[in-house]
C-alpha positions as CSV (number, residue, x, y, z in Angstrom):
1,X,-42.2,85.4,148.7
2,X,-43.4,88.2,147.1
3,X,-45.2,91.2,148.9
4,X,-47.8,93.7,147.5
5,X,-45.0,96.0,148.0
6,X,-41.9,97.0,151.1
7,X,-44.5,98.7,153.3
8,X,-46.3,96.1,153.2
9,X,-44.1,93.3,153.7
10,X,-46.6,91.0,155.0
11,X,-49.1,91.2,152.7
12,X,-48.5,88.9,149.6
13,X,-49.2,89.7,145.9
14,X,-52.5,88.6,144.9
15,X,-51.7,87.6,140.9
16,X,-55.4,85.6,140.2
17,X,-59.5,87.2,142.4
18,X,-62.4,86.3,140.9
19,X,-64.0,89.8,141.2
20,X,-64.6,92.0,138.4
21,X,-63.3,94.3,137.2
22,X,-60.0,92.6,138.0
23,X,-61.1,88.9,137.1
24,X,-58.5,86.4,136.5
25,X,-58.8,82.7,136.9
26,X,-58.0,79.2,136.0
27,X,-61.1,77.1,135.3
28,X,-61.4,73.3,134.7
29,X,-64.3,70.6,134.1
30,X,-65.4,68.0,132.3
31,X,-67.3,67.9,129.3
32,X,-69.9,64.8,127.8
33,X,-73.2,64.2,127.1
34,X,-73.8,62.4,129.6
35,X,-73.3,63.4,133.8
36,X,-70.3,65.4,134.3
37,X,-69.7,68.6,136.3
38,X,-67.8,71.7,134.7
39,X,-66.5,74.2,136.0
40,X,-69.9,76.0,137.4
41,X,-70.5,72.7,139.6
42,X,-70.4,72.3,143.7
43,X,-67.8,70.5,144.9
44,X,-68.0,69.3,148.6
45,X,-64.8,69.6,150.8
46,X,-63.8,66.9,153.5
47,X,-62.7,70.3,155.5
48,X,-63.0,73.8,156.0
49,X,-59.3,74.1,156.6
50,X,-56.3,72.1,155.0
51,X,-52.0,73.7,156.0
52,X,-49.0,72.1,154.8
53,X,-47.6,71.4,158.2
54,X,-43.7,71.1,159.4
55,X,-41.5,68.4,157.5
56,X,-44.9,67.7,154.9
57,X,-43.9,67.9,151.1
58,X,-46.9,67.4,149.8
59,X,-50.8,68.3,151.0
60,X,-53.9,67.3,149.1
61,X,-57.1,68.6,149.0
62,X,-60.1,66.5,147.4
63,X,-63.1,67.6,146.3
64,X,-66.1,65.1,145.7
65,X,-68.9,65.7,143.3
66,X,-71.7,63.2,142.5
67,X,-74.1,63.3,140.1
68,X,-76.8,61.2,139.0
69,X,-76.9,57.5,137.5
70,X,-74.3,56.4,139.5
71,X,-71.9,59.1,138.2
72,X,-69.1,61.0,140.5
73,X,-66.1,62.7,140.4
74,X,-63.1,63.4,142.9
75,X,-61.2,66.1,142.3
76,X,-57.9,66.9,144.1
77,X,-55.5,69.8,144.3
78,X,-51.9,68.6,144.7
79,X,-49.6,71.5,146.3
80,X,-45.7,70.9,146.9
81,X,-43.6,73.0,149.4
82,X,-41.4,75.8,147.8
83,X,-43.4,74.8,144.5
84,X,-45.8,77.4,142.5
85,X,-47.0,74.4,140.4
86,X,-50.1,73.2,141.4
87,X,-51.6,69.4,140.3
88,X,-55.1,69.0,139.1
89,X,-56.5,65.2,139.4
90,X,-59.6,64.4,138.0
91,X,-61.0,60.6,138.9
92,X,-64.1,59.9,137.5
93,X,-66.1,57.0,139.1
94,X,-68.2,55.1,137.0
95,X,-70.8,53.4,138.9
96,X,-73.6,53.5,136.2
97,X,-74.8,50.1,133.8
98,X,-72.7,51.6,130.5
99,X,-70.0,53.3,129.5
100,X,-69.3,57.0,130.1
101,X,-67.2,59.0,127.5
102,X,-66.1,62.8,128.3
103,X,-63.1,65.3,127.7
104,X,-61.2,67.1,130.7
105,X,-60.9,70.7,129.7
106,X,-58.7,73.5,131.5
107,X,-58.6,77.6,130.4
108,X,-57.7,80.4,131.7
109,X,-60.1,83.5,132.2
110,X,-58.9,86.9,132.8
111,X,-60.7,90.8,132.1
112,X,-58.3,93.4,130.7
113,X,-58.0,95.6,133.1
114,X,-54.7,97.8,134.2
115,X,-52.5,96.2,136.2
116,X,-51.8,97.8,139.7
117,X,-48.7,99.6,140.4
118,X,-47.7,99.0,136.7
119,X,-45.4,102.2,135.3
120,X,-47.5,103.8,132.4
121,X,-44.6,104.7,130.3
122,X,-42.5,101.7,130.1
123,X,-44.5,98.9,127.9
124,X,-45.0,95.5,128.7
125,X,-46.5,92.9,127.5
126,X,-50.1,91.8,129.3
127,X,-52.3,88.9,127.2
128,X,-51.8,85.5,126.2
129,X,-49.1,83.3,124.9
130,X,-49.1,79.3,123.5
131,X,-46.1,76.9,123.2
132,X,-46.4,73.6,121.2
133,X,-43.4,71.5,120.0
134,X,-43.8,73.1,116.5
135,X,-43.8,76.8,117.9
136,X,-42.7,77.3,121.1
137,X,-43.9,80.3,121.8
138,X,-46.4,82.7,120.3
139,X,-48.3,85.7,121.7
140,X,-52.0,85.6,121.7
141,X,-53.6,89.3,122.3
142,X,-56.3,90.1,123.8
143,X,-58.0,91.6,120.9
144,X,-57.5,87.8,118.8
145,X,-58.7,85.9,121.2
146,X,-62.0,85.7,119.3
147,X,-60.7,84.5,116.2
148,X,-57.2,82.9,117.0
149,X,-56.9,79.3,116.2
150,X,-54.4,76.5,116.4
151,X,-51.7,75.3,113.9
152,X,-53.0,72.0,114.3
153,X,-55.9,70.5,115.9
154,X,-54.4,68.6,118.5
155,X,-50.8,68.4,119.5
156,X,-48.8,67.4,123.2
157,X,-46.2,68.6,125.7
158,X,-47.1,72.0,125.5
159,X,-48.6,74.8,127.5
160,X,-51.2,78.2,127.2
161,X,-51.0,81.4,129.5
162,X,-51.4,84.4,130.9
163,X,-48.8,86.9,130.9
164,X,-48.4,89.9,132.8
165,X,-45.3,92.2,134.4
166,X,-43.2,89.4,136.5
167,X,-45.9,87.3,136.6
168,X,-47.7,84.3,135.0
169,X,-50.2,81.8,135.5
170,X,-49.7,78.9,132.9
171,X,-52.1,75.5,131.8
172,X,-49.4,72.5,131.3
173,X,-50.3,69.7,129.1
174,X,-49.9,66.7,130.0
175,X,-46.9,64.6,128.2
176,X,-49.0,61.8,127.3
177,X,-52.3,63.2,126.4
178,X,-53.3,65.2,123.0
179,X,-54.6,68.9,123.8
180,X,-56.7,70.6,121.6
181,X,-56.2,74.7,122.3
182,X,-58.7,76.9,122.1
183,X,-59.8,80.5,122.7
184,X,-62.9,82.6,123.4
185,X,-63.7,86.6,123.5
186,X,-66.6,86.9,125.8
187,X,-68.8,90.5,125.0
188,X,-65.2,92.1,124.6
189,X,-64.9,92.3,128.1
190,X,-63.3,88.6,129.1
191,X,-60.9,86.3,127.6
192,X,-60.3,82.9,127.6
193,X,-57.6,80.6,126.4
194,X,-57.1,77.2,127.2
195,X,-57.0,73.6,126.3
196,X,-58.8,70.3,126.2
197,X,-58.5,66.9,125.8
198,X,-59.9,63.9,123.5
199,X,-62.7,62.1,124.8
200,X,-61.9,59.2,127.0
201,X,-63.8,55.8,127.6
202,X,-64.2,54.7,131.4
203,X,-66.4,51.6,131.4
204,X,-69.3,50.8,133.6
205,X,-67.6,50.0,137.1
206,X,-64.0,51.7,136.5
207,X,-62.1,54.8,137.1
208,X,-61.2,57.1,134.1
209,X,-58.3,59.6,135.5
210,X,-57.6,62.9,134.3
211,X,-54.8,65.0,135.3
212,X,-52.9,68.4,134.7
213,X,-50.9,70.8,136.5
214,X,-50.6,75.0,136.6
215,X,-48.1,77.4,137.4
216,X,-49.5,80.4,139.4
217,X,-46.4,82.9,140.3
218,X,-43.2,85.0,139.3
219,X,-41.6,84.5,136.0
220,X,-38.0,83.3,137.7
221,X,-36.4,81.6,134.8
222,X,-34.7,78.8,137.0
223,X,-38.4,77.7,137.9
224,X,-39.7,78.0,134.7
225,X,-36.9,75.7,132.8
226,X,-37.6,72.8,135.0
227,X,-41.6,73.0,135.2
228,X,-42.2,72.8,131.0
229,X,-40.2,73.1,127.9
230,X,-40.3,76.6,126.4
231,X,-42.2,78.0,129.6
232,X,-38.9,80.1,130.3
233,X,-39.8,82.1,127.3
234,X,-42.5,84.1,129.2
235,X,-39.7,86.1,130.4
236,X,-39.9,87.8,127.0
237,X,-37.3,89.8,126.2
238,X,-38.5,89.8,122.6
239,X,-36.1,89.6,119.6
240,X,-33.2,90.9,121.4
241,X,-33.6,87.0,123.7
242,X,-29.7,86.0,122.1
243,X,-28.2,88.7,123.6
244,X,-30.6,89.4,126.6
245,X,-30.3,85.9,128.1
246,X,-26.3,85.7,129.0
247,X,-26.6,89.3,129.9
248,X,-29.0,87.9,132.7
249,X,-26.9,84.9,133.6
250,X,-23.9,87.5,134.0
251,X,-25.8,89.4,136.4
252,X,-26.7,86.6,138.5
253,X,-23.1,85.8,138.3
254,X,-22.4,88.8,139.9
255,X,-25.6,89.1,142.6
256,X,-23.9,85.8,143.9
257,X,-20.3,87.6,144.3
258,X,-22.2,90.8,145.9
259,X,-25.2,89.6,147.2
260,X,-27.0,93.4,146.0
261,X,-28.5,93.7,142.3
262,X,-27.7,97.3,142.2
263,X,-24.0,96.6,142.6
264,X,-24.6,93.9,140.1
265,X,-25.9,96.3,137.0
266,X,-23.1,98.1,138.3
267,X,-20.5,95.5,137.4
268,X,-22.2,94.1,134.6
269,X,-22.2,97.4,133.3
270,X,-18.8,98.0,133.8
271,X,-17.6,94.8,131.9
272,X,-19.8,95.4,129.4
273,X,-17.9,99.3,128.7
274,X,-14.5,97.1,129.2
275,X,-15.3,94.4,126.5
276,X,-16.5,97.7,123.8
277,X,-13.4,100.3,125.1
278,X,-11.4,99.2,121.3
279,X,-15.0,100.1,119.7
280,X,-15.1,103.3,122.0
281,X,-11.8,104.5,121.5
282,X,-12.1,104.7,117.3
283,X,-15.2,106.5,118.0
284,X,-13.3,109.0,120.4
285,X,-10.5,109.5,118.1
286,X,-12.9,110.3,115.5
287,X,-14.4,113.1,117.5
288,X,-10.5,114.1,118.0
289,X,-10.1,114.6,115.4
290,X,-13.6,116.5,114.1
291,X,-12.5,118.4,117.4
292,X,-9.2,119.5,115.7
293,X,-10.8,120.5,112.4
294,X,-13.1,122.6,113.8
295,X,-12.0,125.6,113.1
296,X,-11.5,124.9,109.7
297,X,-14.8,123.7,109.3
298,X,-16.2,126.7,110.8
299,X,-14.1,129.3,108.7
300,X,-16.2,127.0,105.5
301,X,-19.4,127.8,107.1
302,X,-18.4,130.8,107.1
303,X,-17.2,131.5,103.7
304,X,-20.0,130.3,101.7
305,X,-23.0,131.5,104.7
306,X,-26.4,129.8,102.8
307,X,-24.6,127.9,99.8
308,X,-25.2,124.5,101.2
309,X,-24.6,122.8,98.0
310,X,-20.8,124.5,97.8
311,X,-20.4,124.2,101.8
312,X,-21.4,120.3,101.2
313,X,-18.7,119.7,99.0
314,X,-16.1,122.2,100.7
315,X,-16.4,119.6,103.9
316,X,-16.1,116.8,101.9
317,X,-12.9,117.9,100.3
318,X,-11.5,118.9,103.9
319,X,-12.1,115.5,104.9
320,X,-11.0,113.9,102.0
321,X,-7.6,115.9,103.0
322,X,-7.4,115.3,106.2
323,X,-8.1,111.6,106.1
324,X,-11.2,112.0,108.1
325,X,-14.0,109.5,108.1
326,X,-16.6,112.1,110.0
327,X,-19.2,108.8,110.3
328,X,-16.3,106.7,111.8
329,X,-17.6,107.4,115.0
330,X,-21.0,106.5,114.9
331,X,-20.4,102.9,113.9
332,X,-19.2,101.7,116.8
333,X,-22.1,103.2,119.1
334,X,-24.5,101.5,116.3
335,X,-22.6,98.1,117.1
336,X,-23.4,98.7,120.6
337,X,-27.1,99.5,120.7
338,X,-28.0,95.7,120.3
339,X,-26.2,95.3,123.6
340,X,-28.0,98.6,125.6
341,X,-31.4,97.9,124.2
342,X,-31.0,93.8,125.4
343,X,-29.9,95.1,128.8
344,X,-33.1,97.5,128.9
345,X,-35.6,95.0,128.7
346,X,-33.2,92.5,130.3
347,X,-33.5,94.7,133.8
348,X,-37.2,95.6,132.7
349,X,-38.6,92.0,132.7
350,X,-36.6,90.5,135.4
351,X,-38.7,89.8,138.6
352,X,-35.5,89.2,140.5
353,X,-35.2,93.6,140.3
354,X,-39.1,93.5,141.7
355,X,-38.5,95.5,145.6
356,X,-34.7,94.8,145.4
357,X,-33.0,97.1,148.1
358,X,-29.5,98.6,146.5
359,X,-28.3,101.6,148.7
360,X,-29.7,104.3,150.9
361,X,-33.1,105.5,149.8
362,X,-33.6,102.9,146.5
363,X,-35.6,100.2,147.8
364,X,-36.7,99.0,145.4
365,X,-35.0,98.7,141.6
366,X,-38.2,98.3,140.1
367,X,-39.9,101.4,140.9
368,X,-39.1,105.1,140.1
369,X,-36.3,106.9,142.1
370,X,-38.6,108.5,144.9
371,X,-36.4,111.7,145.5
372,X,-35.4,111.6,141.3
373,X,-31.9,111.6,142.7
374,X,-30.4,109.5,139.7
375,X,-32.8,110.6,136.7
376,X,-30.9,114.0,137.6
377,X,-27.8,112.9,138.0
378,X,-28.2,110.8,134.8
379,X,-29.7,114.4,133.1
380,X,-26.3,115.9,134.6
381,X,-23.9,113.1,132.9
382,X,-26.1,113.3,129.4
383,X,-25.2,117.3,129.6
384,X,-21.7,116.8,130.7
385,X,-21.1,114.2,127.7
386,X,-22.5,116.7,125.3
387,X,-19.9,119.3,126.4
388,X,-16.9,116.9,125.3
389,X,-18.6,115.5,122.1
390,X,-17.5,118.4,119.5
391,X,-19.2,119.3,117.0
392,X,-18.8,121.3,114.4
393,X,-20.3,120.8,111.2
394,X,-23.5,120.7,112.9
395,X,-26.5,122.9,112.3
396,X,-27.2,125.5,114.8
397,X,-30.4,124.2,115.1
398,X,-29.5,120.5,115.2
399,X,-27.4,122.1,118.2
400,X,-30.0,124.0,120.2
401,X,-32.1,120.5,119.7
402,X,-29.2,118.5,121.5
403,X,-29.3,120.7,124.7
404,X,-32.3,120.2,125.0
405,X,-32.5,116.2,125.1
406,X,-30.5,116.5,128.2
407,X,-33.6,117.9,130.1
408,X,-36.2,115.5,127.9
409,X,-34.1,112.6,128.9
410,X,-34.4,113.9,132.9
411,X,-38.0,114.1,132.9
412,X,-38.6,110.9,130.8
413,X,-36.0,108.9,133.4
414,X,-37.7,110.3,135.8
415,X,-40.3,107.5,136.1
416,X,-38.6,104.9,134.6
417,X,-37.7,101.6,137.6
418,X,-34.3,102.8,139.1
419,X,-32.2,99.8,138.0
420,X,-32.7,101.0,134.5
421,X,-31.6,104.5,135.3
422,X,-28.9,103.6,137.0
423,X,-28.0,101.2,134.6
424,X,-28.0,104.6,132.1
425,X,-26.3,106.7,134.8
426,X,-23.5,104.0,134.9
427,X,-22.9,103.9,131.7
428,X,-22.6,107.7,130.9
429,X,-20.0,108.3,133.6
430,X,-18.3,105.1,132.2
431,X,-18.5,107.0,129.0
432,X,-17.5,110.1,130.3
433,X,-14.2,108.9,131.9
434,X,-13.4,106.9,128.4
435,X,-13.8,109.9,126.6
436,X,-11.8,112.2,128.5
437,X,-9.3,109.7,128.9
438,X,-8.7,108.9,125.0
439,X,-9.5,112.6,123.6
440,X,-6.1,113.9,126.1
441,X,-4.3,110.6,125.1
442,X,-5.1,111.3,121.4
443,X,-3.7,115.3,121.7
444,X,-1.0,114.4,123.7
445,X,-0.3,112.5,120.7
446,X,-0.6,114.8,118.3
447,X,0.8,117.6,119.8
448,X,3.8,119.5,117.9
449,X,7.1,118.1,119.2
């Protein structure tokens, strides 16, 4: 369901290869001292070719192994329709004169390499991550992997992965089974992370079963919730998850009333300006009224030229006057940039914005603008906000600095994903139209009767 990219609809995205430089797999196998086969050991397949067919939930694939002294193994891959979990059976068939004793172990092995198509400037997080019942999740980079250890030795019902943009592939441990987690740095160059399990008896003539289950595929949070506890926290949103989580469930509110996620940051954006407009006026009124003192503020500059110590105190005594609080207005934009930053890495890690189609030539919200239409446009707003945002007790210099971050902003936006610009873009023309709107109700106000 998810394609390499729009031109190339049919082709899906190939998250795991076992080719370097871009290695990445899931490895399994059994460990004891006496026959078992790991993860370097042949299998043999009852076919070449196995297909989930029409009105089949479920296919199976088994894979047989035998070693000597009466030892063997079947292994089976469990695959489910609509499902990117995939089960992991492992039956060991004890046929020798004693009894056999061994641990199942599972990890993940992945190079660090650059992921393809991934934007350069915006960060995200690519390397491990561990949940236990104690912690429920905790990053693992690639750089610890040689030296990271466990809380505790052995714990249950938890999970280790691999993180990456939109995507994960995850271990899950089993409910009723103790995993021990583990790590390995291999020359600097490969990383492993995974878990095993405590030995298990099987006695001569009986079958010792082993079993697990991964998820390979996009980080969709409805998936995640329902295939392990915690395994939702992958979409990492990092400390700004309180805010960032019923930001997202709001804008799936509104994909389902329009169908189109750009019309959705549109809304959500929208409401979001509604619900801060009280916040938004005081900080308009306060620049009304640094507006009106202007000129009074520039005939101080004026007067006493280099003495900032007496132009200091000249302002402060104007306001003090005047009943002007001149950082009034900055409080309530500091209220709100808990709320812009959650929505920025809200839109940044959602896979549901991967190749989403909004209007005319933005096919996809995930990539940059190809024609830079809205970095531009969102350049155009930053400059046109500046022009109704007095201010005159600001340094010259400070000024000349401001008209330039208009231009800055354009070329950074520039390759930023499009729902995040237009997100911005939104947002400063929602600005814009507040600003004007309570800086004329605020003269009208005050005008002379």
């Amino acid at each position: 369901q998810y394609p390499v990219s729009n031109d190339q609809p049919d082709t899906p995205y190939q998250l795991m290869g076992d080719q370097l430089p871009q290695l990445y797999v899931i490895q399994s196998g059994l460990l004891s001292e006496q026959a078992a086969p790991d993860h370097h050991a042949r299998f043999q397949a009852q076919a070449s070719h196995y297909e989930l067919k029409p009105g089949q939930d479920e296919l199976r694939v088994p894979l047989t192994w035998t070693g000597p002294d009466g030892i063997s193994v079947t292994k089976t891959y469990i695959f489910k329709r609509n499902s990117y979990v995939v089960g992991l059976e492992q039956v060991v068939h004890n046929q020798s004169q004693g009894q056999w004793v061994g641990r199942f172990y599972r990890q993940l092995q992945r190079s660090q390499y650059e992921i393809p198509g991934k934007s350069r400037f915006l960060y995200t997080y690519t390397g491990g991550a561990v949940s236990t019942p104690d912690k429920p999740y905790s990053k693992v980079n690639f750089d610890d992997m040689g030296e990271w250890q466990p809380a505790k030795s052995f714990t249950r019902d938890g999970w280790v992965a691999m993180l990456q943009h939109y995507f994960v592939a995850a271990i899950i441990g089993g409910k009723d089974q103790l995993d021990h987690y583990y790590s390995r740095s291999l020359n600097d160059t490969r990383y492993i992370l995974g878990m095993t399990t405590t030995e298990q008896k099987v006695a001569a003539g009986q079958d010792g079963r082993f079993a697990t289950s991964f998820y390979i595929g996009p980080k969709e949070q409805h998936r995640l919730e329902k295939v392990a506890p915690n395994l939702e926290l992958t979409v990492d949103y990092g400390i700004m998850t309180f805010l960032a989580e019923p930001l997202f469930w709001l804008l799936e509110k509104f994909h389902k009333l329009t169908g189109n996620w750009g019309w959705s940051i549109i809304l959500l954006t929208m409401m979001i300006k509604l619900l801060f407009y009280k916040l938004s006026e005081t900080s308009y009124r306060s620049m009304a009224n640094m507006r009106r003192m202007g000129p009074k503020i520039q005939s101080i500059r004026e007067r006493y030229g280099e003495d900032r110590q007496k132009m200091s105190q000249a302002m402060m005594d104007l306001y003090k006057k005047e009943k002007v609080n001149p950082l009034s207005g900055c409080w309530p934009i500091l209220v709100q940039i808990p709320v812009f930053l959650s929505l920025y890495w809200m839109l940044l890690e959602s896979v549901e914005l991967r190749q989403a189609d909004w209007i005319l030539w933005i096919h996809d919200l995930s990539t940059k603008d190809p024609y830079y239409v809205l970095p531009v446009l969102m350049g155009l707003s930053m400059f046109l906000q500046q022009r109704l945002s007095p201010s005159p007790g600001m340094d010259p210099m400070h000024q000349k600095v401001l008209q330039i971050l208009p231009i800055v902003f354009t070329a950074f936006f520039a390759f930023f994903p499009a729902g995040l610009v237009l997100y911005w873009l939104v947002n400063n023309v929602l600005s814009i139209t507040q600003q004007w709107y309570i800086l004329r109700k605020f003269e009208k106000s005050t005008e002379p009767a």
